[in-house]
KEGU-212428 format. One line per field, with one value per atom (N, C-alpha, C): residue number from 1; y, z, x; atom name. Coordinates in steps of 0.02 Angstrom, whole numbers. Example, Ala and Ser with C-alpha at 12.3 -4.5 7.8 and 13.67 -1.06 7.14 Angstrom:
BEGIN
nr = c(1:1:1:2:2:2) $
yy = c(-284:-225:-165:-112:-53:2) $
zz = c(390:390:390:354:357:394) $
xx = c(660:615:660:642:684:645) $
atom = c(N:CA:C:N:CA:C) $
// end
This chain:
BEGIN
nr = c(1:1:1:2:2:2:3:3:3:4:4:4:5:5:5:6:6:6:7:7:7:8:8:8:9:9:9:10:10:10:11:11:11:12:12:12:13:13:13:14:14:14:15:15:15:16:16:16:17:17:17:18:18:18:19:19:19:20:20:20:21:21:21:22:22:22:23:23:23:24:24:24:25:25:25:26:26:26:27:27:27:28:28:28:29:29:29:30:30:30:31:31:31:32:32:32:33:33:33:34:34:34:35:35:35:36:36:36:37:37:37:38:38:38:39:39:39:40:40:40:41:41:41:42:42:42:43:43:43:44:44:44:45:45:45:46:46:46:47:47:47:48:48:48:49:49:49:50:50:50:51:51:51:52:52:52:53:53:53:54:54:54:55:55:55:56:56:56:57:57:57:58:58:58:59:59:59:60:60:60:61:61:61:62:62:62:63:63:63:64:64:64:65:65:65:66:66:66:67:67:67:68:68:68:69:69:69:70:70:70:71:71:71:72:72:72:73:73:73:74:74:74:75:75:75:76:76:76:77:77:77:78:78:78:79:79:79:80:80:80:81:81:81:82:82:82:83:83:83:84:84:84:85:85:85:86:86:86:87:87:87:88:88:88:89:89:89:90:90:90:91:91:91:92:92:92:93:93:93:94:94:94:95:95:95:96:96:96:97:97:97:98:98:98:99:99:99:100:100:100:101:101:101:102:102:102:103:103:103:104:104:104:105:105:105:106:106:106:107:107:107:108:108:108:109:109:109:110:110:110:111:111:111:112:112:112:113:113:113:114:114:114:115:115:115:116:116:116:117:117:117:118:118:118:119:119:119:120:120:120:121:121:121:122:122:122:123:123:123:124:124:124:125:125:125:126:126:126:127:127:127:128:128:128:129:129:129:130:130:130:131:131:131:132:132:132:133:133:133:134:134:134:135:135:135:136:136:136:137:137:137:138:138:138:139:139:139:140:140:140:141:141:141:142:142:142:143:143:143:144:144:144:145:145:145:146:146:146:147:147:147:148:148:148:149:149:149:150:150:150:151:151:151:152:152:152:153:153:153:154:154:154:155:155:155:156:156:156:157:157:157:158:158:158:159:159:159:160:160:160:161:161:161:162:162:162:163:163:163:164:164:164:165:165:165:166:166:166:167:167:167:168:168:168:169:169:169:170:170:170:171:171:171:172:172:172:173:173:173:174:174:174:175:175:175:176:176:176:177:177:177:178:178:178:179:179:179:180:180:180:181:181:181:182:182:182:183:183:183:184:184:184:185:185:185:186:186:186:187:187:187:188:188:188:189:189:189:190:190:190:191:191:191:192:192:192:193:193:193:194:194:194:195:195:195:196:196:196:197:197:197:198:198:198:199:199:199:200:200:200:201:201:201:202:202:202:203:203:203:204:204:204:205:205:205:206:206:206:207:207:207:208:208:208:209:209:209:210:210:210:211:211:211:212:212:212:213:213:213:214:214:214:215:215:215:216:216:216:217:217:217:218:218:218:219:219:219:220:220:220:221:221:221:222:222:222:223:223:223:224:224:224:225:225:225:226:226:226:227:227:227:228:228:228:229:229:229:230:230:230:231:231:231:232:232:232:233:233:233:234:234:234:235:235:235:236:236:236:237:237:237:238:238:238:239:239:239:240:240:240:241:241:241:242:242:242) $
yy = c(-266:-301:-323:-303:-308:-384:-431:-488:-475:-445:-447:-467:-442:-435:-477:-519:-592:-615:-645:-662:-699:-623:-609:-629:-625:-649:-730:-753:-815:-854:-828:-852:-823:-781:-751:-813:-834:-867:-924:-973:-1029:-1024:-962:-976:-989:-1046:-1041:-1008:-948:-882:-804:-834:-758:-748:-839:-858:-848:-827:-806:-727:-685:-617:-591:-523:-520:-502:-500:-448:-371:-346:-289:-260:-323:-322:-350:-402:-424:-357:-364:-299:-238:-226:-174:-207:-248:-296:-305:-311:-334:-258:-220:-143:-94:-144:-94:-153:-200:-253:-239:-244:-261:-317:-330:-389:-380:-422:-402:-468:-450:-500:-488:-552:-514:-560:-532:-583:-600:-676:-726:-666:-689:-639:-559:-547:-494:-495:-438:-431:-404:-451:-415:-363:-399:-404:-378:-327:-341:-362:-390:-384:-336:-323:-249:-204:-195:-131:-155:-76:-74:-111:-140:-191:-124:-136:-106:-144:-215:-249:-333:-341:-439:-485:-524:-556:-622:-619:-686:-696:-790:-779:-833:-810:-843:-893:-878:-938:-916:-970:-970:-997:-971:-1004:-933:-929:-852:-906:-877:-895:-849:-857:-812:-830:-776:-774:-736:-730:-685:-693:-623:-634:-636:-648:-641:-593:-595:-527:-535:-594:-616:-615:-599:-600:-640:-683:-762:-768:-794:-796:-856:-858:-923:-908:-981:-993:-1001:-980:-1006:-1044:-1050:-1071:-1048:-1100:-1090:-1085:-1039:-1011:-1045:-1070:-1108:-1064:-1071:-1019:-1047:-1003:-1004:-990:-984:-964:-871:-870:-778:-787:-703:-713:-632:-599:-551:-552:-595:-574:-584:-620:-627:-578:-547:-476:-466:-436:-401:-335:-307:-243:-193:-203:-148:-153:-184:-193:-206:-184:-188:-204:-259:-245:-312:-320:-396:-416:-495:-531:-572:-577:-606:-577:-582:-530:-608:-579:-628:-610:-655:-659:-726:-677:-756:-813:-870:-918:-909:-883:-917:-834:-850:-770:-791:-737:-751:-709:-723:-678:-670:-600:-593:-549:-555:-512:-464:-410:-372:-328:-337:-333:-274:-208:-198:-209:-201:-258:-216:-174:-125:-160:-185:-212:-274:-312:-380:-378:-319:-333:-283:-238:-223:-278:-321:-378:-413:-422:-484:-467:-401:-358:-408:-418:-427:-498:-538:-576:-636:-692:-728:-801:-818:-858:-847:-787:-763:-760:-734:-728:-813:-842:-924:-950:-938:-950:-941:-862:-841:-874:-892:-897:-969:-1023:-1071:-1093:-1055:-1048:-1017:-972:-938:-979:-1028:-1055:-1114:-1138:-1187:-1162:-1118:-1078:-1097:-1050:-1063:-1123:-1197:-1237:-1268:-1244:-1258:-1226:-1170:-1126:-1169:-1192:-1208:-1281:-1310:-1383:-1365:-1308:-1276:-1285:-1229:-1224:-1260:-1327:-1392:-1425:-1421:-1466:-1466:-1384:-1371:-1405:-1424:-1454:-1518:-1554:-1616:-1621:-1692:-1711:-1678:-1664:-1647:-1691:-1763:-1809:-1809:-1805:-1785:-1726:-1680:-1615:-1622:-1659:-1638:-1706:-1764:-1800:-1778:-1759:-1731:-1660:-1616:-1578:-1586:-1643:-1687:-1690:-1722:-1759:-1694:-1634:-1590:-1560:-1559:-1534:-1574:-1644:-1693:-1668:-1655:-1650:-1569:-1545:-1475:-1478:-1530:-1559:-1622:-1678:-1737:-1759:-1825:-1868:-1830:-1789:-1750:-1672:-1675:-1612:-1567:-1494:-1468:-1403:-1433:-1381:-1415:-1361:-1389:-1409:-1430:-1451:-1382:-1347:-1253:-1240:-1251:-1241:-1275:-1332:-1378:-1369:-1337:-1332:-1275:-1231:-1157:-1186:-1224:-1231:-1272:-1315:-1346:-1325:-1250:-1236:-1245:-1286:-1322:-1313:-1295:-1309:-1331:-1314:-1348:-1418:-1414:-1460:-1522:-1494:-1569:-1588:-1556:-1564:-1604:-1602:-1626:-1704:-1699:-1758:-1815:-1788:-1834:-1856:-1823:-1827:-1897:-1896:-1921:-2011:-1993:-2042:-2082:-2056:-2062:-2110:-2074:-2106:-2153:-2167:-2259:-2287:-2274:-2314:-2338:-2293:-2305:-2263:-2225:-2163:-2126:-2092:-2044:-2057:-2006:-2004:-1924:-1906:-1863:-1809:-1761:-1750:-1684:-1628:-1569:-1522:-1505:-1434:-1494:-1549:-1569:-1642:-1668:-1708:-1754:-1836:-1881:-1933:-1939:-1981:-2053:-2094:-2170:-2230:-2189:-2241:-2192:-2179:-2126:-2172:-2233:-2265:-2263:-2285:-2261:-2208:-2154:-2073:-2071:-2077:-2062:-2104:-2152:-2170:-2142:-2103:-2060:-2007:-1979:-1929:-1933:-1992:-2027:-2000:-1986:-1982:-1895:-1834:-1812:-1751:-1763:-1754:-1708:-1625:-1599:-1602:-1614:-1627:-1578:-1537:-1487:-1538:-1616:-1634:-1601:-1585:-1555:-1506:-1447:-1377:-1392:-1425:-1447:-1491:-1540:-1573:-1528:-1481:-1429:-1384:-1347:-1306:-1328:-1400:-1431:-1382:-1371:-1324:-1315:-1282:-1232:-1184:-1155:-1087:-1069:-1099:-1049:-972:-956:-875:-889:-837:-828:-755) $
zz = c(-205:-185:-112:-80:7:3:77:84:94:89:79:-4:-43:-117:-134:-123:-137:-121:-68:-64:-88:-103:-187:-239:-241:-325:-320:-274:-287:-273:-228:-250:-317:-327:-401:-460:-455:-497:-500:-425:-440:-458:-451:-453:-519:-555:-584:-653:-617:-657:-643:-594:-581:-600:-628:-656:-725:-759:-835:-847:-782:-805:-831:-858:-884:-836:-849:-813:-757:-805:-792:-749:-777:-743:-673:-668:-627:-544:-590:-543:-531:-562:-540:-474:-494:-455:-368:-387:-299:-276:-298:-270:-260:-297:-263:-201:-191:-149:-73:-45:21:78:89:135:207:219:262:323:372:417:437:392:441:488:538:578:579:613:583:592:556:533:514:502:463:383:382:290:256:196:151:93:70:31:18:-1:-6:-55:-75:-106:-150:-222:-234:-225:-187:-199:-264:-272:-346:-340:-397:-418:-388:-356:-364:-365:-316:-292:-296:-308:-285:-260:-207:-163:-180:-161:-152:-70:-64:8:26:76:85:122:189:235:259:277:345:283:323:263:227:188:172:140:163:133:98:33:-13:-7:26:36:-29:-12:-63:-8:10:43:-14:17:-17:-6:-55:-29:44:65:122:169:163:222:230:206:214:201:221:185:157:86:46:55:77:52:-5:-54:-92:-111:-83:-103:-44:-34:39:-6:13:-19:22:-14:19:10:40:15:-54:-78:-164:-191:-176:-207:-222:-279:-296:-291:-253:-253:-279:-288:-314:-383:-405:-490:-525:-523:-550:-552:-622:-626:-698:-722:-784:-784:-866:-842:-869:-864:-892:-815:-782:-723:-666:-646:-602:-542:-493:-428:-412:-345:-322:-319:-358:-354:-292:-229:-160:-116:-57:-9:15:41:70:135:197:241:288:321:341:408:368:423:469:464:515:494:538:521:456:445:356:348:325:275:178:178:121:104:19:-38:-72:-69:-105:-171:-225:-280:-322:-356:-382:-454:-456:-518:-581:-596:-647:-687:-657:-663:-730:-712:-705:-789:-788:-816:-869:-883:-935:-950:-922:-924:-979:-955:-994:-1063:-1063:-1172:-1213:-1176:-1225:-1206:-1153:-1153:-1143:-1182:-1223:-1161:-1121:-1081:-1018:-994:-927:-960:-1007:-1027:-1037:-1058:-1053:-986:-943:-883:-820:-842:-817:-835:-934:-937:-917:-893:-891:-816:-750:-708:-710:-719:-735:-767:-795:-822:-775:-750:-686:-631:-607:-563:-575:-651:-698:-683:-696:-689:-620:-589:-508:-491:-491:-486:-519:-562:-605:-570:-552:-519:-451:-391:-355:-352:-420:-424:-425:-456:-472:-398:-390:-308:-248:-250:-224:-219:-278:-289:-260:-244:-216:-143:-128:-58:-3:58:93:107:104:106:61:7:-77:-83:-47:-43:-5:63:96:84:45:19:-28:-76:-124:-97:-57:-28:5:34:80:46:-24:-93:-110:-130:-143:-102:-32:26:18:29:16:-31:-102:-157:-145:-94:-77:-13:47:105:102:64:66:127:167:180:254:281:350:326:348:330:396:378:453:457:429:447:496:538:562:532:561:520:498:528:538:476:445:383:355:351:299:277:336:330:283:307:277:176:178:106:62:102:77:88:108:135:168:219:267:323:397:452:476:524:570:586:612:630:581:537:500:456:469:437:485:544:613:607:607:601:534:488:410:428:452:480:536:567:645:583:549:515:479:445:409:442:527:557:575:595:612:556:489:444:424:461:436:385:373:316:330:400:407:491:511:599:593:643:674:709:726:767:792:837:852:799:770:701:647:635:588:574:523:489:462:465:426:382:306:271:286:303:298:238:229:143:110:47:10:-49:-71:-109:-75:-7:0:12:10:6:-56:-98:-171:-197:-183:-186:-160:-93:-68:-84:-129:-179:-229:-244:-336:-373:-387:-412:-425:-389:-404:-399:-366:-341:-394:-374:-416:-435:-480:-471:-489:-457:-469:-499:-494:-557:-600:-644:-700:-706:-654:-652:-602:-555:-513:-582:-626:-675:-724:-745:-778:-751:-708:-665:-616:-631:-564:-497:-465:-401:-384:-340:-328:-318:-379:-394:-421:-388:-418:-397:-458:-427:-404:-382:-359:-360) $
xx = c(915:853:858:818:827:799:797:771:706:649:589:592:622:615:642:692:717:671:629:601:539:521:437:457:527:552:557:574:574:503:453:382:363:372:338:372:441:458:443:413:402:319:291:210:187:157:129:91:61:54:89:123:148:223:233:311:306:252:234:230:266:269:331:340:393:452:522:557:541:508:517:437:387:335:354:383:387:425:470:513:449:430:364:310:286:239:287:340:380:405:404:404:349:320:240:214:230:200:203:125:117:102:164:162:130:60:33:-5:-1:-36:-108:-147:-219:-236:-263:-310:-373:-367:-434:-497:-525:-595:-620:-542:-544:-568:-565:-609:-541:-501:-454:-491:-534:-576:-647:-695:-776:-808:-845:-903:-904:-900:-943:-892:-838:-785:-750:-737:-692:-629:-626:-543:-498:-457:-363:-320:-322:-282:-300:-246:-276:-205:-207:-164:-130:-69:-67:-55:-95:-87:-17:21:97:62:54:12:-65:-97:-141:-189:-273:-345:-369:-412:-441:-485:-572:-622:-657:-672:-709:-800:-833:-907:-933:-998:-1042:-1129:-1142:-1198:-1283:-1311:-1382:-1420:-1461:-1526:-1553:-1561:-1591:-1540:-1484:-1428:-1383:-1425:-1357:-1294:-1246:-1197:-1171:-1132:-1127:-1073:-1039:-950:-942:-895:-885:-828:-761:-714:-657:-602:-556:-489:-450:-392:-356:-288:-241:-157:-121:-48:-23:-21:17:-44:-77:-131:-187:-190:-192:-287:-293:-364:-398:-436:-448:-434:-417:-387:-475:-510:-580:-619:-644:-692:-685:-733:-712:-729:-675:-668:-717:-780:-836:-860:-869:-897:-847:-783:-743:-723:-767:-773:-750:-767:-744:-807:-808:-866:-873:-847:-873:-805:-811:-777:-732:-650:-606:-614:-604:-601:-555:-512:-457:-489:-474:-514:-461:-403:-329:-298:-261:-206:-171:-191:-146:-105:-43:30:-9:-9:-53:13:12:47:3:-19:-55:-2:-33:-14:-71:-31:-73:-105:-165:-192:-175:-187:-164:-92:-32:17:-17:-51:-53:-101:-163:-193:-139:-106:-66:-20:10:55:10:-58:-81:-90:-93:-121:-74:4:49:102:81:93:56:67:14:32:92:84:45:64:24:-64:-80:-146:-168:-140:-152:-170:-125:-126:-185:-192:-234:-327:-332:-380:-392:-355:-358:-371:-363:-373:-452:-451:-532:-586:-569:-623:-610:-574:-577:-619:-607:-651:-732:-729:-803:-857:-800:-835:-839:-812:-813:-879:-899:-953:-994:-1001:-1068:-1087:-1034:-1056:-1063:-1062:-1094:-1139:-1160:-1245:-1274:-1250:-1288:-1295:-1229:-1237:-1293:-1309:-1348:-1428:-1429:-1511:-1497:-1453:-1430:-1462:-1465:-1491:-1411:-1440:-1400:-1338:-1344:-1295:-1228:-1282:-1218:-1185:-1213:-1193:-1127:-1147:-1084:-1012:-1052:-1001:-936:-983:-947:-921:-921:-884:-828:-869:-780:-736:-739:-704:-663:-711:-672:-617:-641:-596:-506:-522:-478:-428:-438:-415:-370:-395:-348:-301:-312:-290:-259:-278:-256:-298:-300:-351:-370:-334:-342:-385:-417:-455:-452:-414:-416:-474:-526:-569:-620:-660:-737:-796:-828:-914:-946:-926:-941:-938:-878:-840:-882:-894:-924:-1003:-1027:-1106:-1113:-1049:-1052:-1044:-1004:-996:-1063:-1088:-1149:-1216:-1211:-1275:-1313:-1292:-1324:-1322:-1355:-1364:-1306:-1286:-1214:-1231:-1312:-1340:-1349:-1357:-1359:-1295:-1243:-1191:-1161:-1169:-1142:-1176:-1268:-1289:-1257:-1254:-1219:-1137:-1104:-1021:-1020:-1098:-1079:-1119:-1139:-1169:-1119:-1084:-1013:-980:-979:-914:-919:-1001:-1026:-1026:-995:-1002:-924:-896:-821:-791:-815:-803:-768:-762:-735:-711:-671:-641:-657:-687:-702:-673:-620:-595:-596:-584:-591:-558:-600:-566:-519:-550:-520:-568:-574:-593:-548:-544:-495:-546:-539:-550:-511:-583:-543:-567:-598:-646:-655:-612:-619:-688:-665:-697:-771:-790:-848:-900:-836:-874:-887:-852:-870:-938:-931:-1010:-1063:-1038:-1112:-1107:-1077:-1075:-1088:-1095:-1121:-1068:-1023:-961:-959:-988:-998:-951:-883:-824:-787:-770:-745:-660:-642:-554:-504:-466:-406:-353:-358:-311:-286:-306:-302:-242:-269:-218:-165:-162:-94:-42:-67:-38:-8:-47:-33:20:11:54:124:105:166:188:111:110:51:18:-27:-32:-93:-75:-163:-187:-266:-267:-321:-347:-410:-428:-493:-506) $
atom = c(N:CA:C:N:CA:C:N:CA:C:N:CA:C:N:CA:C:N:CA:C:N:CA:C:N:CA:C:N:CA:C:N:CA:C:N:CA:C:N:CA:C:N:CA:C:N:CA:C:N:CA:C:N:CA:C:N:CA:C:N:CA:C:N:CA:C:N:CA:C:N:CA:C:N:CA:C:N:CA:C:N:CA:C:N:CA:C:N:CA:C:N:CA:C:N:CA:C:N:CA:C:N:CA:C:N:CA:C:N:CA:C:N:CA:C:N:CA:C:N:CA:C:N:CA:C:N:CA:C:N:CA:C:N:CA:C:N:CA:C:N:CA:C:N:CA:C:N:CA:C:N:CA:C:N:CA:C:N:CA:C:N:CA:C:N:CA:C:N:CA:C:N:CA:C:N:CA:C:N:CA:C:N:CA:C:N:CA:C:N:CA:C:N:CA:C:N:CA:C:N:CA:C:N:CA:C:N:CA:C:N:CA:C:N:CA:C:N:CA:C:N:CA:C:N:CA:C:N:CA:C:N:CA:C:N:CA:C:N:CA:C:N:CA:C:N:CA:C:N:CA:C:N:CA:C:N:CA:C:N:CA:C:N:CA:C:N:CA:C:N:CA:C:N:CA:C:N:CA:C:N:CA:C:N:CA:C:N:CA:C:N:CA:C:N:CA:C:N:CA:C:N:CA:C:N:CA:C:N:CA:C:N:CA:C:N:CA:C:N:CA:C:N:CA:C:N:CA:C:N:CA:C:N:CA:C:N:CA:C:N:CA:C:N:CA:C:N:CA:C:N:CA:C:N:CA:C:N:CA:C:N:CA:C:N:CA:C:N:CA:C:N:CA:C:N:CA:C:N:CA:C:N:CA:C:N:CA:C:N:CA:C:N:CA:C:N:CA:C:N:CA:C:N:CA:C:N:CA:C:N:CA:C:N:CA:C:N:CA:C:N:CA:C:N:CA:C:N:CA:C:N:CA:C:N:CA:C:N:CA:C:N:CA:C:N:CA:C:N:CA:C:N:CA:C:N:CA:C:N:CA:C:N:CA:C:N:CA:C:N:CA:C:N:CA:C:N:CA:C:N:CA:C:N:CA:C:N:CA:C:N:CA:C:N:CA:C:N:CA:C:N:CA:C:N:CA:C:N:CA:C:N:CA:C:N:CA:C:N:CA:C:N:CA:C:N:CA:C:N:CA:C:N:CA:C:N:CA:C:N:CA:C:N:CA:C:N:CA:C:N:CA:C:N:CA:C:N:CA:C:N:CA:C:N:CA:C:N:CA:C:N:CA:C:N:CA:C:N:CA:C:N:CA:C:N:CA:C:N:CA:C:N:CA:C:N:CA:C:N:CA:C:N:CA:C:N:CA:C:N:CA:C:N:CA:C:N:CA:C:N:CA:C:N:CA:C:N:CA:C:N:CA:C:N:CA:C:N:CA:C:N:CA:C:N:CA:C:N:CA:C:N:CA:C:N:CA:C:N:CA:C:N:CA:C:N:CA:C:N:CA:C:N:CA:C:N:CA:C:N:CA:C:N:CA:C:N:CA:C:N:CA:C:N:CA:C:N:CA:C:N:CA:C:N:CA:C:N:CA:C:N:CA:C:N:CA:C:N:CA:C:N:CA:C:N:CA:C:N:CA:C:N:CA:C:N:CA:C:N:CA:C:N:CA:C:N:CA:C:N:CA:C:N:CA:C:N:CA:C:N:CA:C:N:CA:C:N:CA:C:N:CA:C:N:CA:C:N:CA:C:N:CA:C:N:CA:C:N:CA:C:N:CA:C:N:CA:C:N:CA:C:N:CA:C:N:CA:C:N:CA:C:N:CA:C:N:CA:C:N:CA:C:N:CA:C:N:CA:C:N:CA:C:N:CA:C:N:CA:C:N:CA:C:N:CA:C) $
// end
């Protein structure tokens, strides 16, 4: 096993779900693996192409979009390292349901999926694992949708909340980022932030954001704050798919 492959084996072993494969899967999965660097605003990922592959990312951001009939584009969710993305699809309909793209240069693991989804026929922890993540996702998406009908304020409160809960109280993204996730105008994501900060809520800073009243964001979110509690408690790590 060369030091690339030590390497995979010992993230594979501490991950989560990728520490629920077998032996021999496993050894398959780190010899077919491509360790790869992309740069910021490249596409790993599309929309709509057929499943082969799905990543884990070592470092940097990877944001998962999905465009509209009308062009737009929706964020949906910011990938953090230890974290697997492409694994979401089912198999009568095969494709990727929103396209990755790296906010930051990213060290990506490409894995092929074929591996993963024969792994799961017959093993009942990784299939646990997997469905328990997926339906986290699920309900992340569904309180999305909901969020959306929300006043622009709550929108981007409770976005903050969620941001937090993946960063801790320093948030190193832009308003850019943030508008993109709430649907909103730069402009008025900029105006609600600068509102925040005369209130004491928040510090402001170039490509990064700091929570200083978590207790009073959550109120301008009406408690509406989604929590990865759950699967970090569960997992003792981070390890979502996407």
């Amino acid at each position: 096993m060369n030091p690339d492959e030590t390497q995979l084996k010992k993230l594979f072993d501490s991950h989560p779900v990728l520490g629920k494969l077998r032996a021999s899967t496993c050894r398959k999965l780190i010899a077919a693996a491509r360790v790869d660097s992309i740069q910021k605003g490249k596409t790993i990922c599309r929309e709509a192409d057929p499943v082969g592959a799905f990543w884990l990312l070592v470092s940097g951001e990877v944001k998962l979009v999905r465009h509209t009939s009308k062009g737009q584009v929706l964020l949906i969710d910011i990938v953090l390292p230890n974290e697997l993305f492409g694994v979401v699809y089912y198999q009568h309909h095969p494709t990727y349901p929103c396209s990755a793209i790296a906010i930051k240069t990213a060290r990506v693991v490409q894995l092929p999926i074929k591996h993963l989804r024969i792994e799961s026929d017959g093993n009942g922890a990784l299939t646990r694992a997997l469905l328990e993540d997926t339906c986290l996702k699920l309900c992340h998406s569904l309180r999305m949708r909901g969020l959306m009908l929300e006043d622009a304020p709550v929108r981007v409160a409770t976005l903050l909340l969620n941001l937090t809960e993946k960063f801790g109280p320093v948030i190193p993204e832009t308003r850019a980022v943030l508008a993109e996730l709430s649907g909103l105008t730069v402009e008025t994501a900029i105006r609600i932030t600068r509102s925040m900060a005369a209130e004491g809520i928040l510090k402001t800073r170039r490509g990064s954001l700091e929570i200083l009243d978590p207790v009073a964001l959550r109120k301008k979110a009406g408690e509406n704050g989604f929590s990865h509690e759950h699967l970090e408690h569960s997992s003792n790590g981070r390890g979502e798919t996407a």
